[in-house]
N, C-alpha and C positions, 0 to 999 in steps of 0.2 A: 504494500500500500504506500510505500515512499516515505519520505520522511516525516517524522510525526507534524511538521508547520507546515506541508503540503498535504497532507491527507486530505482526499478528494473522494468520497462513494460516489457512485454510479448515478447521476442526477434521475431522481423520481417525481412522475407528475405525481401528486397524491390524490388519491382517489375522494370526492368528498359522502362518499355512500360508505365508507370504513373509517372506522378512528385513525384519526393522526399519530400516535403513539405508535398501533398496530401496525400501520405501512414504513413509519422511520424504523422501527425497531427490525422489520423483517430484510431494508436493505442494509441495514448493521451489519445484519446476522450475514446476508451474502458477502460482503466486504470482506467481513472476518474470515469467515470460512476458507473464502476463494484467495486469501492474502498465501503469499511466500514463504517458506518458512526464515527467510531472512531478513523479512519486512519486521519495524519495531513494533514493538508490544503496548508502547502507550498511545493514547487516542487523545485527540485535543480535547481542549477544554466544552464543559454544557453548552456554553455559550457559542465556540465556534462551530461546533454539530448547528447547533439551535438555528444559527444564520443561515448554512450549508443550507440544510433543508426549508428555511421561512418559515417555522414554527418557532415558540414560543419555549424557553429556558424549563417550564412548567410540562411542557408533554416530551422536552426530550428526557428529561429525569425522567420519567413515565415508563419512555420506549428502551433507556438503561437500565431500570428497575429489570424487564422482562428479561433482557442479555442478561443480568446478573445472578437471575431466580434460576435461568438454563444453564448456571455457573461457566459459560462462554468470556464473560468478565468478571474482574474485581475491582471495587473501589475503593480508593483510601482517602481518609483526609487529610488535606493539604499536599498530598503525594500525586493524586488524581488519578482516571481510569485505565486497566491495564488489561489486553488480552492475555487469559488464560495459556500457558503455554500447547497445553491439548487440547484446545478447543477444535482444534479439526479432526478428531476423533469419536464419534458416537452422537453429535450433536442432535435431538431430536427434528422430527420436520414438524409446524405447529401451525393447525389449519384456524380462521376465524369461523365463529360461527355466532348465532345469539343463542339465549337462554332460551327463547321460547322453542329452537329448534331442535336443543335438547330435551325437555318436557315433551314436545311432541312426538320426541323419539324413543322415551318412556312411557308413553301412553298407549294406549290401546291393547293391555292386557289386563288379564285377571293376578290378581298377588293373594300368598298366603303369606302370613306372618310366621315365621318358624320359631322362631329365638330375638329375644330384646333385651337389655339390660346394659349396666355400667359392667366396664372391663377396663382393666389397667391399659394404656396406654402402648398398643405392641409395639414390637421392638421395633419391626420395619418402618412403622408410621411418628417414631419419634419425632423427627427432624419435621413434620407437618403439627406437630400440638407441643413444642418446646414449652409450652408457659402450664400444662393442664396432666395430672396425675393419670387421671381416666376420661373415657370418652364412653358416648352410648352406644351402642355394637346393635347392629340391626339387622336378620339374616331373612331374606324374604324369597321365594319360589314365584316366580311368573308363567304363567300358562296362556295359550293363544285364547280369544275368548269365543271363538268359532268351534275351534275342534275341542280345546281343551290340555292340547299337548304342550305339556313345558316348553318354554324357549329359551330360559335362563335362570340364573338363581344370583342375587345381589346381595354382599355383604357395603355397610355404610358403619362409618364411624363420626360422629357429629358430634362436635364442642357441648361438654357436660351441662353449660346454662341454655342448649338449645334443645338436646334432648330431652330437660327437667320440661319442658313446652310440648314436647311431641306429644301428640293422641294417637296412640298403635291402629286405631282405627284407621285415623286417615291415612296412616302407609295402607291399608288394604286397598282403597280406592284411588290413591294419588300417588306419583313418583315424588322420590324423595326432594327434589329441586324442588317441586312444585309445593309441595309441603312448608318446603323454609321461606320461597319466595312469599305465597300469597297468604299462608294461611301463617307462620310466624311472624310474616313480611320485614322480611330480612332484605336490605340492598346489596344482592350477591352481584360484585363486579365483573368475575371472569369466571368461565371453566376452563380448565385445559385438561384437555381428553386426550391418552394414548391406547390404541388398539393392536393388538399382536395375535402372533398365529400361536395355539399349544395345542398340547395332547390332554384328551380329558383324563385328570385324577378319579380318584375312587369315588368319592364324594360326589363330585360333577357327573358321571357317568352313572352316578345312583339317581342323583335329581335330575337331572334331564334326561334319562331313559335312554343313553346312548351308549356304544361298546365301548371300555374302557382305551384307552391310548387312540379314542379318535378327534377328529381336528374338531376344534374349538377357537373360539375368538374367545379372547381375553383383552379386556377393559378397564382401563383405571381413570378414573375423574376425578380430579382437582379442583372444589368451589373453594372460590377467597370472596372479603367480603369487601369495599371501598380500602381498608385499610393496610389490605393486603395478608389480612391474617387465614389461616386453612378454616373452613366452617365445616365440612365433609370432606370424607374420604372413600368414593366407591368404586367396589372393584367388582364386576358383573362376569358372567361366564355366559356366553352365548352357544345356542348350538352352531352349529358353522353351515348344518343344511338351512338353517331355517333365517339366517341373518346374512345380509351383507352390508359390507363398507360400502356409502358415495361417497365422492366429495365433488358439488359443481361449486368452480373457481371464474368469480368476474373478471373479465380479460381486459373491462376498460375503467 
């Protein structure tokens, strides 16, 4: 990328049907990526980003916040920002989407409630509840509502003062989004959704009715709330006949 008082991204018209944040942060992200490995590590200052692209000091913190959460950078104070030396490594790929199009991609089945309760805080989901001992554990079975046949089985873990709000009921009728949105009305700023291919476990090939070690989509969702704190944690197991991935991308 040249030297750090020349650094120049790829000029982007920004689109004004997406957040500003979300389009500077994603040609960061190519910047980074696509850099030398003998290009420097540090990046100019908020403010000369902020010009680069004609946005505002306020949404390029925004659009660093997200490079910093995909740990692609680090920031310091008084030091300023620095590309991760691996960040061309495993970097995830992170689609936009709204909430409402996640609700409506939880919708349209029947749920049973299996299992509810506080649980310590697992080990993997540490680093998403740093401030909170336990969280609510919420284990729920979805069946299509036509035929009846499972189509996934959802585990969520939700912030202890959110859960102490939940009504087990409305998980049977509402996806969990939809629950904190409307009915705790919570201001959930982001999801960030990743989907991968596995083999169903023992567990998963019991609740969804399928032979064990066959292909499954595996699901995890990330809601923060304005502040940027984790509110849930779900991780969903799909059958793989009965589910697939889109993604339509606006080209203008």
């Amino acid at each position: 990328m040249g030297p750090v008082t020349s650094f120049a991204p790829d000029s982007v018209v920004l689109n004004r049907k997406l957040p500003l944040w979300y389009q500077v942060s994603q040609s960061l992200r190519a910047s980074i990526l696509g850099r030398s490995p003998e290009d420097p590590l540090r990046l100019p200052t908020e403010e000369q980003l902020a010009g680069h692209y004609g946005v505002s000091v306020l949404t390029m913190r925004q659009a660093l916040k997200e490079l910093e959460d995909e740990g692609l950078i680090s920031r310091h104070r008084r030091r300023g920002t620095f590309i991760e030396p691996d960040a061309r490594r495993g970097a995830p790929v992170r689609l936009l989407g709204s909430v409402d199009a996640i609700v409506a991609q939880q919708s349209g089945m029947t749920s049973e409630l299996l299992e509810h309760g506080p649980v310590p805080v697992p080990v993997p989901l540490a680093e998403h509840f740093p401030d909170v001992a336990e969280v609510g554990a919420y284990h729920r079975l979805r069946c299509d509502e036509t035929t009846g046949e499972p189509t996934n089985h959802a585990r969520n873990w939700v912030r202890p003062e959110l859960a102490a709000r939940i009504d087990p009921d409305d998980l049977v009728r509402q996806p969990m989004t939809k629950v904190l949105r409307d009915v705790l009305g919570v201001d959930i700023s982001r999801i960030t959704d990743t989907v991968e291919a596995r083999l169903a476990d023992p567990e998963t090939a019991r609740l969804l009715e399928v032979p064990l070690l066959s292909p499954i989509l595996h699901y995890t969702g990330i809601t923060y709330d304005t502040r940027g704190r984790v509110l849930d944690v779900a991780v969903i197991h799909y059958r793989g006949d009965r589910f697939s991935f889109t993604v339509t991308l606006d080209a203008h």
